[in-house]
Every structure is written in structure tokens, then in C-alpha cells.
C-alpha positions in Angstrom: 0.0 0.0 0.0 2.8 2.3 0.0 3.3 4.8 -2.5 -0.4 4.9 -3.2 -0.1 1.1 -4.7 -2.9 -1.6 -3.8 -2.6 -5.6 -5.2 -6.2 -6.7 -6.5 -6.7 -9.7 -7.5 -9.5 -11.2 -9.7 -10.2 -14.8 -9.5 -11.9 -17.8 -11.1 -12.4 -20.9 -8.7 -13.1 -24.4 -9.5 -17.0 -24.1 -9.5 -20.2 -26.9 -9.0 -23.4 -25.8 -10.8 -25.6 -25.6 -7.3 -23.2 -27.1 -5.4 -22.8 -24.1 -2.5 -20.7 -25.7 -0.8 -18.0 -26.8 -3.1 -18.2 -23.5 -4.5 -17.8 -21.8 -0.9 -15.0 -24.0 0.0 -12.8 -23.1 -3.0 -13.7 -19.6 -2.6 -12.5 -19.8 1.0 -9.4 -22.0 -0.5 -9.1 -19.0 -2.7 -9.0 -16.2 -0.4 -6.3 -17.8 1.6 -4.3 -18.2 -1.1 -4.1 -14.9 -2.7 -3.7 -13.1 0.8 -0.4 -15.2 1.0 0.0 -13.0 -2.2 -0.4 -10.2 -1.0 -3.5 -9.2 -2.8 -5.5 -6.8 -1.0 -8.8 -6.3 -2.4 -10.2 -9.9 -3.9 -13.0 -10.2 -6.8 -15.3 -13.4 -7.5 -17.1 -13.8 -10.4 -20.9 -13.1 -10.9 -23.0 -15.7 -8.5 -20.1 -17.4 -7.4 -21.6 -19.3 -5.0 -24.2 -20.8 -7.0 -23.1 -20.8 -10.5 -24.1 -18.4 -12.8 -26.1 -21.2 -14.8 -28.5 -22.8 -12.1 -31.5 -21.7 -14.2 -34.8 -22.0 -12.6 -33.4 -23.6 -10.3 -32.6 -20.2 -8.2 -36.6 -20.8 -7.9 -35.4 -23.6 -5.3 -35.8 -22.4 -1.8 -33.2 -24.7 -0.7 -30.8 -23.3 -2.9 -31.2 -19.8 -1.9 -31.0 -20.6 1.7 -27.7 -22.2 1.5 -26.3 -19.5 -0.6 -26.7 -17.8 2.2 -25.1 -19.7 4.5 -22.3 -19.8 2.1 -21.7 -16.1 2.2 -21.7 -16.3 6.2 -18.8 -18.9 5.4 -17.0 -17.0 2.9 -17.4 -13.8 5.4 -15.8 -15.8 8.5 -13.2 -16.5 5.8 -11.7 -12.9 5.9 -11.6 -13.0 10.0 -7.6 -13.0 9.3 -7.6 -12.4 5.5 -6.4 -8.8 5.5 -8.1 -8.2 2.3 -11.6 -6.9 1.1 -13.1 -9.9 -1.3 -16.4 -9.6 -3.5 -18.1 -12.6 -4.0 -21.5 -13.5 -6.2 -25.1 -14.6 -5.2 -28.3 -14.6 -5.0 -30.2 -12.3 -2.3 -33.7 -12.2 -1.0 -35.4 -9.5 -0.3 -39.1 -8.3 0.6 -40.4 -11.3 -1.9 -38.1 -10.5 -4.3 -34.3 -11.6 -5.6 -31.3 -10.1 -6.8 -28.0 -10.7 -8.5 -25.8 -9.1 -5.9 -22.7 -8.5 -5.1 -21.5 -8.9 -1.4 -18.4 -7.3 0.1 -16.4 -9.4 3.1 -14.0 -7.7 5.3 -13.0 -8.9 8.6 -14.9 -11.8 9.2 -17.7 -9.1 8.2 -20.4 -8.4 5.1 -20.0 -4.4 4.7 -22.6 -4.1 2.2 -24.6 -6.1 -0.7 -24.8 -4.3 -4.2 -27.5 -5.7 -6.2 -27.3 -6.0 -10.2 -28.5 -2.8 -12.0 -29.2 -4.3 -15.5 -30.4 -7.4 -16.3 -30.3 -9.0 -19.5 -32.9 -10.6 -21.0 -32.1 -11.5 -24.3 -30.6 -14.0 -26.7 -29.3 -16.8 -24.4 -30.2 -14.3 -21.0 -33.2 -15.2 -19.0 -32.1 -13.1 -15.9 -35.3 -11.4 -15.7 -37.3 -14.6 -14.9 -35.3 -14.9 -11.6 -34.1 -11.5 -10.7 -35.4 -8.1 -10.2 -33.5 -5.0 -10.9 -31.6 -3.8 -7.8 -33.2 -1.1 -5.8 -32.4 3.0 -5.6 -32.9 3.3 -2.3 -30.3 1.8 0.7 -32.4 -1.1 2.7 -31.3 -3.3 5.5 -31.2 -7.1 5.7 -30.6 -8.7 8.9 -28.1 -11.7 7.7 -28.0 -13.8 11.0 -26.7 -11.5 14.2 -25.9 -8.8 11.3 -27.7 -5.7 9.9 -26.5 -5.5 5.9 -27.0 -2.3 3.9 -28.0 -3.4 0.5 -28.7 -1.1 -2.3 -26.8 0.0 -5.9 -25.2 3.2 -4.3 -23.0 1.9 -1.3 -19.1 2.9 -1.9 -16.6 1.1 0.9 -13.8 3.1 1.9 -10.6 1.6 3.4 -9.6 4.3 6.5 -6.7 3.2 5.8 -5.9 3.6 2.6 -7.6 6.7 1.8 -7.4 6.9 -1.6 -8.8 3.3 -1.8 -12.9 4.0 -2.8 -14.6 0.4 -4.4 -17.3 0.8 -6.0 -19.5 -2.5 -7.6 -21.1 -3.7 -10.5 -22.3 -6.9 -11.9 -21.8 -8.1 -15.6 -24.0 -6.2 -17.8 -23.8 -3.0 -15.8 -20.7 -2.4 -18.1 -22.7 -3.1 -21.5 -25.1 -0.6 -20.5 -25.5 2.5 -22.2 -24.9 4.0 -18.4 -23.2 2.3 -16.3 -23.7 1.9 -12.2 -19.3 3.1 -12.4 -19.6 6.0 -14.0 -22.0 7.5 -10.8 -19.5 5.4 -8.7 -16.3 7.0 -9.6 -17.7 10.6 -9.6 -19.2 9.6 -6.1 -15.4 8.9 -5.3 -14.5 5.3 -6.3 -11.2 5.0 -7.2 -11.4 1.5 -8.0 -14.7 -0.7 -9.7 -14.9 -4.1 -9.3 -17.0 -6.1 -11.9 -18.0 -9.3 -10.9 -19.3 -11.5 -14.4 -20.3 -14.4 -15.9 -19.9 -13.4 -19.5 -20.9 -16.4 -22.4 -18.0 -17.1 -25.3 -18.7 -15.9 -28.3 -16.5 -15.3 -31.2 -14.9 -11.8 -31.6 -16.5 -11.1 -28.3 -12.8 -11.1 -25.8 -11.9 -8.1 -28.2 -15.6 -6.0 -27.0 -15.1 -7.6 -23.9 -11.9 -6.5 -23.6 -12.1 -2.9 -25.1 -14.9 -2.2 -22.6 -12.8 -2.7 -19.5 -10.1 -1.1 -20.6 -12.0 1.7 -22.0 -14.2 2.5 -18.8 -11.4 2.5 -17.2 -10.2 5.2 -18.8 -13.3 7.0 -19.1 -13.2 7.1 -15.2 -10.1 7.8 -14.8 -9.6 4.5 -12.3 -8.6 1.1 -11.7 -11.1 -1.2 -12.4 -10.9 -5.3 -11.8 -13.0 -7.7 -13.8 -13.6 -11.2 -12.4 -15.7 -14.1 -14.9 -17.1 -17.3 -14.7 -15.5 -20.1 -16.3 -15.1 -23.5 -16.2 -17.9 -25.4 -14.3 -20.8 -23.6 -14.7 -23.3 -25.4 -17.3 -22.2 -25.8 -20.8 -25.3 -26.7 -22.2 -26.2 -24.1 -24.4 -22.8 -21.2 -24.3 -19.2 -21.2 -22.6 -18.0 -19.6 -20.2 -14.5 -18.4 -20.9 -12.9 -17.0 -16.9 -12.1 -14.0 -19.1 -10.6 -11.8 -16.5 -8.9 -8.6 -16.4 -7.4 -6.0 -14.1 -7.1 -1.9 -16.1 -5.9 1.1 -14.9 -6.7 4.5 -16.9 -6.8 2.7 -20.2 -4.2 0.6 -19.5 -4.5 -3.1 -19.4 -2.1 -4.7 -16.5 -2.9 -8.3 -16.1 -5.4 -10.9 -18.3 -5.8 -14.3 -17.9 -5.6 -17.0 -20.6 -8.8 -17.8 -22.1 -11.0 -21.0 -21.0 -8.7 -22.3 -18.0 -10.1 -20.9 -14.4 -6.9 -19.3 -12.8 -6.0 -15.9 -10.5 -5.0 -13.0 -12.2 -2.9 -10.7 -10.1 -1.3 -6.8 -10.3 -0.9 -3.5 -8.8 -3.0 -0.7 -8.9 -1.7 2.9 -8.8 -4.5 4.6 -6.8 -2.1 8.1 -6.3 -2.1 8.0 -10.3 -5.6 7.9 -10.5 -6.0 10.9 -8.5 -3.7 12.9 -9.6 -5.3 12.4 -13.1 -8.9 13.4 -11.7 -7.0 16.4 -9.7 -5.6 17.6 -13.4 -9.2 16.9 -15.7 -11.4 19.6 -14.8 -14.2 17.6 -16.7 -14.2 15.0 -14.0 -17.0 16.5 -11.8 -18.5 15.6 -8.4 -21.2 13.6 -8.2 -24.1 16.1 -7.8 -26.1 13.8 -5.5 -23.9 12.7 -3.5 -26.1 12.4 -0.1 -27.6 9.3 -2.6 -24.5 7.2 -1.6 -24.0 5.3 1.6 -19.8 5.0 2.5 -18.9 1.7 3.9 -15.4 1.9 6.2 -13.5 -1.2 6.6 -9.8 -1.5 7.6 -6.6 -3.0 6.1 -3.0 -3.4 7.3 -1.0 -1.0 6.1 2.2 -3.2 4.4 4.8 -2.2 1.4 3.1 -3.9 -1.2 6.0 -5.3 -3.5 5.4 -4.7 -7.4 5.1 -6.9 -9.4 3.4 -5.2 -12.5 5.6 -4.3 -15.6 7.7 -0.7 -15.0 8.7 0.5 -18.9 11.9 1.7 -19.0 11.1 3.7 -21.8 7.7 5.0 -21.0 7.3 7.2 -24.4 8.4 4.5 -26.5 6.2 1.0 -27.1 7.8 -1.8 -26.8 6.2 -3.8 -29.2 7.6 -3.2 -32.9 3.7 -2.7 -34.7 2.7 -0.3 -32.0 6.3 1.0 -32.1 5.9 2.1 -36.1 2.5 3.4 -35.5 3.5 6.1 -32.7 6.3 6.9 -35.1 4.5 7.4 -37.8 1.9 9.2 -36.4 4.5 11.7 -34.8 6.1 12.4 -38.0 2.9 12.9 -39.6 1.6 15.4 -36.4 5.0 17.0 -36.7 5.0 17.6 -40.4 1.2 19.1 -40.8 2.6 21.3 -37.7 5.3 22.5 -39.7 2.9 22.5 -43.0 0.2 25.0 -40.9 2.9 27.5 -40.1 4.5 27.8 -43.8 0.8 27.9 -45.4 0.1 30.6 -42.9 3.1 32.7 -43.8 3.0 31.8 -47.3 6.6 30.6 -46.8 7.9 28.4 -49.5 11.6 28.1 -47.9 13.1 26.1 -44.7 16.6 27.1 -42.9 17.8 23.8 -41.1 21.1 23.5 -39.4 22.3 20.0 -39.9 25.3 18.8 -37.4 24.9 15.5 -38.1 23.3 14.2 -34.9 20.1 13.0 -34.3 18.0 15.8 -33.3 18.7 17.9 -37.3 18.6 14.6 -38.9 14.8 14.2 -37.4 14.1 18.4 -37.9 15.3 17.6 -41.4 13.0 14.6 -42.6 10.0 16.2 -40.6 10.8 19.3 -43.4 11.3 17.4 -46.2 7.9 15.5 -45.6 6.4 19.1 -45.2 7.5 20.7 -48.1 6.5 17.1 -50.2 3.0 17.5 -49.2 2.6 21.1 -50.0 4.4 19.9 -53.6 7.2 22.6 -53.1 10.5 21.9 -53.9 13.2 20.6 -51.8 15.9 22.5 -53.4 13.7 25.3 -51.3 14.7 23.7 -48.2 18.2 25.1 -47.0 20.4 22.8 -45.1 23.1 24.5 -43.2 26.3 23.0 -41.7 28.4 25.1 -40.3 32.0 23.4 -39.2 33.3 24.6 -35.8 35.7 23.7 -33.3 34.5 20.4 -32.2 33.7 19.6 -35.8 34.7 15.7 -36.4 35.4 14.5 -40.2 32.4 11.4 -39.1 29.5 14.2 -38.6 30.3 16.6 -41.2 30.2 13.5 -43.4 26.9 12.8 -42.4 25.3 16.1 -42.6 26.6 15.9 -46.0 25.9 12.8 -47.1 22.1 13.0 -45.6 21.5 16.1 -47.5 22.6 14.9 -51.1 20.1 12.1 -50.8 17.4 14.2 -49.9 17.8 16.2 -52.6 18.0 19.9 -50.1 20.2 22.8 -50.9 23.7 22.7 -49.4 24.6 25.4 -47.7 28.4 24.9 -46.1 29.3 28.0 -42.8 32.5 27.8 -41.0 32.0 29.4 -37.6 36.0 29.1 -36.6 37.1 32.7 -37.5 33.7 34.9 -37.2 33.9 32.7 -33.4 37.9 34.0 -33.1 36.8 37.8 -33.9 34.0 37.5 -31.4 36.5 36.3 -28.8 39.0 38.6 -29.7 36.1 41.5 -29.1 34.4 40.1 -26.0 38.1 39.3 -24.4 37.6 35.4 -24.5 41.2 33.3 -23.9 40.6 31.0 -27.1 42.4 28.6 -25.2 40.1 28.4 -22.0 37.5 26.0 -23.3 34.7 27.3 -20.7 30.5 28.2 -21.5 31.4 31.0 -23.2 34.0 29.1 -25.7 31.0 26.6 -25.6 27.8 28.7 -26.1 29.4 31.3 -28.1 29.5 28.9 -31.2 25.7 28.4 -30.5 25.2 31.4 -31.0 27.0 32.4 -33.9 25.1 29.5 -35.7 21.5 30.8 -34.9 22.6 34.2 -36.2 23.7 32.7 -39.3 21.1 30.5 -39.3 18.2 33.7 -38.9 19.9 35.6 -41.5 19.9 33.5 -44.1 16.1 33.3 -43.5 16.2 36.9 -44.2 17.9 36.7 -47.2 16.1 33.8 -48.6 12.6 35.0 -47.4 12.6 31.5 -45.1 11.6 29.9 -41.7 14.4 28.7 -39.4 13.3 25.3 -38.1 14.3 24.5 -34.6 15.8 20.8 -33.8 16.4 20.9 -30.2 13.9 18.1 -28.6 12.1 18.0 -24.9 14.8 16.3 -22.7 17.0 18.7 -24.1 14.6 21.8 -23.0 14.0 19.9 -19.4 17.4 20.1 -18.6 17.7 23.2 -20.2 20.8 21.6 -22.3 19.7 24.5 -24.7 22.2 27.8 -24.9 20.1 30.5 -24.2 18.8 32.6 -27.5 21.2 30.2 -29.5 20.3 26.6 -30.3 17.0 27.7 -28.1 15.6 29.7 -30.5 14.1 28.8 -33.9 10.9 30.0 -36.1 9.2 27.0 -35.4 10.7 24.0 -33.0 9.1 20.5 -34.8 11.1 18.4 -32.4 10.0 20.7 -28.7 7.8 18.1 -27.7 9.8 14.9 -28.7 12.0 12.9 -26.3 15.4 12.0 -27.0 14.6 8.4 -26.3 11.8 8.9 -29.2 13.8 11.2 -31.4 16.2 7.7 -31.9 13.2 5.5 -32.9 11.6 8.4 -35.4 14.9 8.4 -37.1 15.0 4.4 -37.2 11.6 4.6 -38.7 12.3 6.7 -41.1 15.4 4.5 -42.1 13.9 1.4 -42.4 10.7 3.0 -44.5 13.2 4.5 -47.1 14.3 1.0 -48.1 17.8 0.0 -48.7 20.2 2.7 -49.9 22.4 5.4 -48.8 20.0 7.4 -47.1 19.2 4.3 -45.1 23.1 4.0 -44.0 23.5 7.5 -43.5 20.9 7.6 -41.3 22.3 4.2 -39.6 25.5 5.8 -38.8 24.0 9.1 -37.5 22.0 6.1 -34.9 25.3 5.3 -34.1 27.2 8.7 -33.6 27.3 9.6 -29.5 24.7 12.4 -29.0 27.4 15.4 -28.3 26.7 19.3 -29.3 30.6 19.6 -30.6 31.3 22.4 -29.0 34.9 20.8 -27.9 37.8 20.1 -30.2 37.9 16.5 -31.1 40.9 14.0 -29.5 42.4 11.8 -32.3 40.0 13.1 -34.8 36.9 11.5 -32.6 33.9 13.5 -30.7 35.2 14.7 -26.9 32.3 15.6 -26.3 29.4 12.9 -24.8 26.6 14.8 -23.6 25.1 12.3 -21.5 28.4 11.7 -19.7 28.0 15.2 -18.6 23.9 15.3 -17.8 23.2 11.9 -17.0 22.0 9.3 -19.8 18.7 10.3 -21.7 16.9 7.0 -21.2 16.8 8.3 -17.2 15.8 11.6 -17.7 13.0 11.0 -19.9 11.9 8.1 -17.0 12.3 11.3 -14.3 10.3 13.2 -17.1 7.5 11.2 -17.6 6.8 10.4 -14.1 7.2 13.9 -12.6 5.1 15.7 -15.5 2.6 13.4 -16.2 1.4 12.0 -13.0 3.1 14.3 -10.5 4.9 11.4 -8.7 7.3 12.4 -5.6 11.3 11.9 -6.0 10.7 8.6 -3.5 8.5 6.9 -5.7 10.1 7.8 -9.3 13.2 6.5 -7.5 11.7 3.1 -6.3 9.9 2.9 -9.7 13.5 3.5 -11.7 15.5 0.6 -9.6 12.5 -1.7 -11.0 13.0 -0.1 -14.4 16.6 0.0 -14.6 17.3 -3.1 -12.7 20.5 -4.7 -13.4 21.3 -1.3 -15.6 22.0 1.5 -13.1 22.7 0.9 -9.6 20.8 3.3 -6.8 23.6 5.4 -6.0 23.8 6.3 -10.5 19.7 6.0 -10.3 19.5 8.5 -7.0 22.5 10.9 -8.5 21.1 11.6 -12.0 17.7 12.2 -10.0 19.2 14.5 -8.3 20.9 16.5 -11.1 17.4 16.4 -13.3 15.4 17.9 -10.5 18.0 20.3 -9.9 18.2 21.6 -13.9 14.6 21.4 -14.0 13.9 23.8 -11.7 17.1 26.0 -12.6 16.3 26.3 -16.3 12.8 27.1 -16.0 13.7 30.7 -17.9 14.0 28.7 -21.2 11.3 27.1 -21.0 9.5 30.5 -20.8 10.0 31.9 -24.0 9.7 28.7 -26.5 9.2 29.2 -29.9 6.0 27.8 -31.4 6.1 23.8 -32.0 3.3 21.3 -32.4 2.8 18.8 -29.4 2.9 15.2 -30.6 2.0 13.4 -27.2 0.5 13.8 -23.1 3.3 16.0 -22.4 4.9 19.0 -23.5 7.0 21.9 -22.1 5.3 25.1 -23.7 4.3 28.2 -21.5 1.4 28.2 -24.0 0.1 25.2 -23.5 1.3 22.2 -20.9 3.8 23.6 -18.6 2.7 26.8 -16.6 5.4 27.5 -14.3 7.0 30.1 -12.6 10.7 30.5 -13.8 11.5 31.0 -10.4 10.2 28.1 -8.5 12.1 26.8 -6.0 12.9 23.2 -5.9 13.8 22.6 -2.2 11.3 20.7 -0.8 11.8 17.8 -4.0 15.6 18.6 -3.3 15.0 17.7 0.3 13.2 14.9 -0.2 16.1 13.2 -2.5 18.4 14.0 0.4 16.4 11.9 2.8 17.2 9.2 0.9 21.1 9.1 1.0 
């Protein structure tokens, strides 16, 4: 439970068509088994006890009165369970009887939610048994107890506070409006769905795309139980489909047509810090409809097990992979399209070093200028040769821009750089920021005037883990006429430029673009050593696949250093060590805060994904900020 993380399970027992207790005694079985886990809050599948498939036989008083005494069993079950379980049957009430939902905690039933929806179609019958659960909160006295029952009741763990359940059964999801979406906006963090969903072909994709997607519609964690194996074949299958989502996301599944416990995290913190940020998610406006349950859990460290991306910006699965890059480029391009169609520009300045971050700037222009049908030879690729120059870039740079048929434009910086120093007093021997940013500068100036003359648009190349470091000089490499890459990672950058690579088929422009992959990111701002680049810019800022970890984390869900920190030893394990992991932490938060000014004055650029740096748009923060208290906390931890 620490760091705003809760294990949920949602499990498929062995299962007895009317046989309570079998059923009860593997639920029990079950219980125990996935508290040993560690699983915290504990979801049964739709009228678990009884089977889903009893028929007309929950007409049987018999039946329903040892239901009953199987939920009293199940409930004594969580006596030393530490854990919150929902379990499925059927509940009389006033004459009448419902699908339900019952939550057990501590040897306790907090509250029974009854089924919303019923289905009453194709192979569903539900209607002949049950009746739709009631508005209103009533009482049932269940042996020496006094149960709420009703479809608004939320259980609150005090604590855990930002663990909220809300429950629904089944077809509540394939409703036109669901019993969660009240739930969430009531407060529940986390649903619980507890189903007996039929097979049907094509139907695990719907299935599927509806727990994921109400997931992310409510902005919480939601944990899907099914029937499976052992309720009645006879007419439909039942496949123990079950899932656990988080905000889209789908964390865990479990394999098709074989009962089994599916078992992850849940990042509650996350959750609430995307509600605190989407000022569509609104309060519930009846909110004195909903009855909150309290029950109690340990507080432990719950140890993750859930996947923890390394590279959170870049999917890790090829097809996915060339999507996102594809879609970037083309987000990037029409960006860059807009702005010269606006202007009525018809040429591009671009100052190729070789590296990466031009060679992406570059192709992004090229595509531009191919879909407005202008021609390249309007595009104006600039190298200009300083003193940290190597033969291998220049190459590149010149190599790239022949096959994309651009104008080359060739600069030396060397000797306008020397009169500068001369006039500003610099010793051209004292390799310092001013040696450094000083050739930055000179090449924007070039770069802007030739604009000028040409009547053109300087494109910007400098990408977004460069501007959260602020590894930008200041009104140099900083400043452009439109930044394409401002809100692309470097750890994305790479892949966009592989993409582009492998699309352009074998050839030269595929192996210059290889060895630019291959070149050491460096701004080459220091003379070379033995004709190779001195200059590694992550061995001065920390590696780029860290940073854009911190990035993510801090910026898109607001996470504390503590918990990136844990997070990145899961990441990185075996990669960095906690004293590199803690250090380059430590050095992010420190040029985050520091280079703030930079950020302030961006030039226009599009935004290709969930975050971006732009004072305009994303990122509203004082240049001034202090960063003590996220300082302090990183200090704690040495």
C-alpha cells in the first residue's frame, strides 16, 4: 500500500453448478491463497456461489437458503484475510431476488450491491429470476448482522484513503450507463465487476475494449472477475475471461478458457492525480444518494510486481512502435505545414550537425515541403564546421542532405567565433561556456539571417529532454521560427529516425541515417581527441533514457522523487545501480527547476503526445520556482 499502490486480484475458482458448498469451500481456498499474495482487495465472479447457470433452479428455496449460509462462510473466511473480497449470489429480499454483489472484510459483510441491469435477451433469462436492484439503501438482517443493500453503497478503506470500491455486476458495463460511472464521480477510485460473460466469437476483443476503455473513461482502476469452467455448458461457454485496467491501461489478463487468479498492482495516487488535473471529471451532484462503507486494512509495502517501462514514451512492441512513429512524423509535419501555409513561406533554414536531433528536424521538413508539392531544393540545409567539428559528422550532414535532394549550404564558424573572442576578451584557449555557447550562437545568427535573405523559416531541432534540462544555450540553439522536435523525447527522437530509415528501403539514405544512430549524442562544442567527438553529452547530464523516465513520471502524473526513485530501480534493474539511479535524479530535479527561464520563451512547435514543455500550452510554471522541498526529499534518501 505504499506509494499509493494496492494488489487486486480477480479470481476464477473451480466451480459446482448448485453445489454451494464446493463452490464456498474453494472460494474460501481461494482467499487464503491470494492473501499469501499479498492481494489486497479480492473479486469473485458473478454468482459465485451458485453458479451463474443454475436456471430456474434459483426458484429452489433450498438453494437460496444455503447460498446464504455460504456467504456467512466466505465472510468468517476474511476473520484473518487482511483483504476486502467480492463474492457473487443470489439475495432475498421483501419477496423478491437479486444478482448481488457482497463485500467481506474482517470476518464481516460491509454491504450487498445488487445488479442494475439485467439481460434478458438471446441466451439471457435473468429477468425470470431477478429483479433490478433497488435505488434506495435497505437493511437485511443476515443472522446477528444488519447489511446495507442497495446500488449506491461505496466502501472506503480508513486506511488507505485513496482506496474508494465501487460495484457492479456483468452487464452494468454493456449498459448505455453504467452503475461506475456514478461510482467514480461519487469517489471510487477503484470498480470491481464481478461477471459471468458467455464465449462468443470476436467477443474477448468487445469484452476487452470495454474494460479497458471504462477504465479510462473514469479515470480508475477497475478489476474484472468471470465465470468459467464449471458452470453449465449446455447451451454457451464460459471463458474466466478476466482482467485488471488502470486508466486505459490493461495490466494483467488471464488466458482464455482455463479458471486461474490474475494478479497486479494498482496505482490509486495516479488515478488521483489524473482526476486532480481533468477539470471535466465532476463531483457527483447527489452525493447524499451514496452510503460510504469503512472497513480496515493493514497497512504493508506492497511489492510490485506489475511491468515498470523503461522507456515510457516508447512502445515496446515493434507494430505499436511504427505506428507512434509514424503518427508523430505525420503530427510534426502538418505542424510545420500550418505554419509555412500561414506565412505563405515556401523556404526552410535547417542547421544540420549530423546528430540525431537535425537529422529528425530535417526529414520532418522534407515531408512538409512534399505535401505542400514545393520543392526541396527550397529547403536550406546549413552545416556550419566549428571547433568540435569531427570528419564522421560533417560527413553525415553531408551525405544526408545529397540524398534528400535539399540545398547545401556549407558556414565555418571558426574565425567569425575568433573575432567574437577577440572582441568580447575570451582566452581561445580556455575551453569554458562561453568558448561553448558562443559557437551556438554564432550559428542561430547565421542561421536567422539566411532566413532573411532567402525570405525563409528557421526550423528549430532541439527536442524536450534537451529543454527539461535546459541543455539548450540560451537565445542560440534555443531559438528557432518553429521547433518541430519541442515536444519529442530523445529516447523517441532515436526511434523516429530508425523509422524513417527502415521505411526509405535500402540505400544510402538508409546508411546514413544508420551511422547518424550510431554517432554519441554530443553538441561539438569541444575540439575532437584523435579526430573522434570529446564531447558525450550524457556523460556530462546523465543518460537520456533516465531523464525521460524522471520526465514522464514527474510531469505526467506528478509522482514524488521517492516513488520515481523506487519505480526507476525496477526499471533499470540490473542497468543502473541506486547510487547512479539516486544521482542523475538528483541532477534532473536540480536543472529542471534552474532552467525554467528557457522554457519560458519557447518558440511555437506542435505537441505530438501527453506532455509537453510550452508556456502556452502544458507547462505553466514560474521560472522562479524553488525546488527545495523535491531537493530535500532526495536527500532523505542518501
Amino acid at each position: 500500500m505504499k506509494d499509493g499502490y494496492i494488489k487486486a486480484a480477480a479470481i476464477t475458482p473451480e466451480l459446482k453448478v448448485a453445489d454451494t458448498k464446493f463452490n464456498t469451500d474453494c472460494i474460501c481456498k481461494s482467499i487464503k491463497e491470494s492473501c499469501k499474495k499479498g492481494a489486497k482487495v479480492l473479486v469473485f465472479p458473478e454468482l459465485c456461489i451458485t453458479g451463474y447457470s443454475c436456471g430456474d433452479l434459483f426458484l429452489q428455496e433450498l438453494l437460496l437458503k444455503e447460498a446464504m449460509e455460504g456467504l456467512k462462510k466466505a465472510a468468517k473466511a476474511t476473520e484473518e484475510a487482511d483483504a476486502i473480497v467480492f463474492v457473487g449470489l443470489p439475495v432475498r429480499y421483501k419477496g423478491k431476488l437479486y444478482n448481488a454483489a457482497a463485500a467481506l472484510c474482517g470476518g464481516e459483510i460491509l454491504g450487498i450491491v445488487p445488479k442494475t441491469y439485467l439481460p434478458n435477451y438471446n441466451e439471457f433469462y435473468e429477468a425470470r429470476y431477478f429483479a433490478k436492484g433497488m435505488d434506495e439503501t435497505v437493511y437485511l438482517d443476515i443472522g446477528e448482522e444488519t447489511v446495507p443493500m442497495g446500488r449506491k453503497l461505496l466502501f472506503a478503506c480508513d486506511t488507505m484513503k485513496e482506496l474508494v470500491i465501487g460495484a457492479e455486476i456483468c452487464e452494468d458495463l454493456w449498459a448505455p450507463n453504467p452503475p461506475s460511472v456514478c461510482h467514480a464521480l461519487a469517489g471510487a477510485t477503484l470498480i470491481v465487476n464481478l461477471s459471468a460473460s458467455d464465449e462468443a466469437v470476436g467477443k474477448e476483443i468487445y469484452r476487452r475494449d470495454l474494460v479497458t476503455g471504462q477504465s479510462a473513461r473514469l479515470l480508475a482502476g477497475y478489476v474484472y472477475a468471470s465465470a468459467g469452467n464449471g458452470e453449465s455448458t449446455q447451451d454457451v461457454v464460459y471463458s474466466a475471461h478476466s482482467m485488471i485496467a488502470e486508466n486505459g491501461v490493461l495490466l494483467a489478463e488471464s488466458k482464455r478458457f482455463w479458471n486461474e487468479t490474475v494478479y497486479t498492482e494498482i496505482d490509486l495516487l495516479k488515478l488521483l492525480e489524473e482526476r486532480r488535473r481533468n477539470n471535466t471529471f465532476e463531483p457527483y451532484e447527489r452525493m447524499e444518494e451514496y452510503e460510504e462503507i469503512e472497513f480496515s486494512l493493514k497497512r504493508s509495502r506492497t511489492e510490485l510486481t506489475r511491468r515498470i517501462d523503461a522507456n515510457p514514451f516508447v512502445p515496446g512492441k515493434k507494430e505499436e512502435r511504427d505506428r507512434r512513429c509514424d503518427e508523430i512524423l505525420t503530427i510534426q509535419a502538418m505542424g510545420l505545414l500550418g505554419r509555412l501555409r500561414h506565412t505563405k513561406c515556401r523556404c526552410a533554414v535547417v542547421g544540420i550537425s549530423g546528430g540525431l536531433d537535425s537529422a529528425l528536424a530535417l526529414l520532418v521538413t522534407v515531408r512538409a515541403f512534399d505535401w505542400l508539392k514545393l520543392d526541396r531544393v527550397n529547403i536550406k540545409a546549413v552545416t556550419m564546421p566549428g571547433f568540435g567539428t569531427t570528419d564522421r559528422t560533417y560527413a553525415n550532414a553531408v551525405n544526408m542532405v545529397k540524398c534528400l535532394g535539399v540545398t547545401f549550404l556549407e558556414v565555418p564558424i571558426k574565425e567569425a567565433v575568433n573575432v567574437h573572442f577577440r572582441d568580447i576578451g575570451q582566452d581561445v584557449s580556455k575551453h569554458d561556456v562561453t568558448y561553448e555557447n558562443a559557437q551556438a550562437r554564432e550559428r542561430t545568427q547565421i542561421l536567422m539571417d539566411i532566413a532573411n535573405k532567402e525570405g525563409g523559416m528557421v526550423i528549430g531541432t532541439g527536442d524536450m529532454s534537451e529543454l527539461a534540462l535546459g541543455w539548450a544555450t540560451y537565445n542560440g540553439d534555443h531559438m528557432s521560427m518553429y521547433g518541430v522536435n519541442a515536444s519529442v523525447p530523445k529516447t523517441l527522437v532515436r526511434h523516429l529516425v530508425r523509422f524513417y530509415a527502415d521505411a526509405c528501403g535500402d540505400g544510402k539514405l538508409k546508411d546514413v541515417l544508420s551511422d547518424v544512430l550510431d554517432t554519441p549524442v554530443s553538441p561539438e562544442l569541444l575540439p575532437p581527441k584523435d579526430g573522434k567527438i570529446s564531447q558525450k553529452t550524457e556523460d556530462i547530464v546523465g543518460p537520456y533514457e533516465l531523464h525521460d523516465f524522471f520526465l514522464y513520471y514527474m510531469l505526467r502524473f506528478g509522482y514524488s522523487p521517492k516513488k520515481i526513485f523506487r519505480l526507476a530501480k525496477l526499471a533499470f534493474l540490473g542497468v543502473y545501480d541506486s547510487d547512479t539511479i539516486h544521482r542523475w535524479l538528483k541532477n534532473y530535479y536540480t536543472r529542471f527547476f534552474a532552467q525554467q527561464f528557457k522554457r519560458s520563451c519557447l518558440p511555437d512547435g506542435p505537441k505530438v503526445g501527453t506532455i509537453a514543455l510550452s508556456p502556452r500550452g502544458d507547462l505553466r510554471m514560474p521560472s522562479d520556482a524553488c525546488a527545495r522541498i523535491w531537493l530535500d526529499e532526495l536527500k532523505e534518501m542518501e
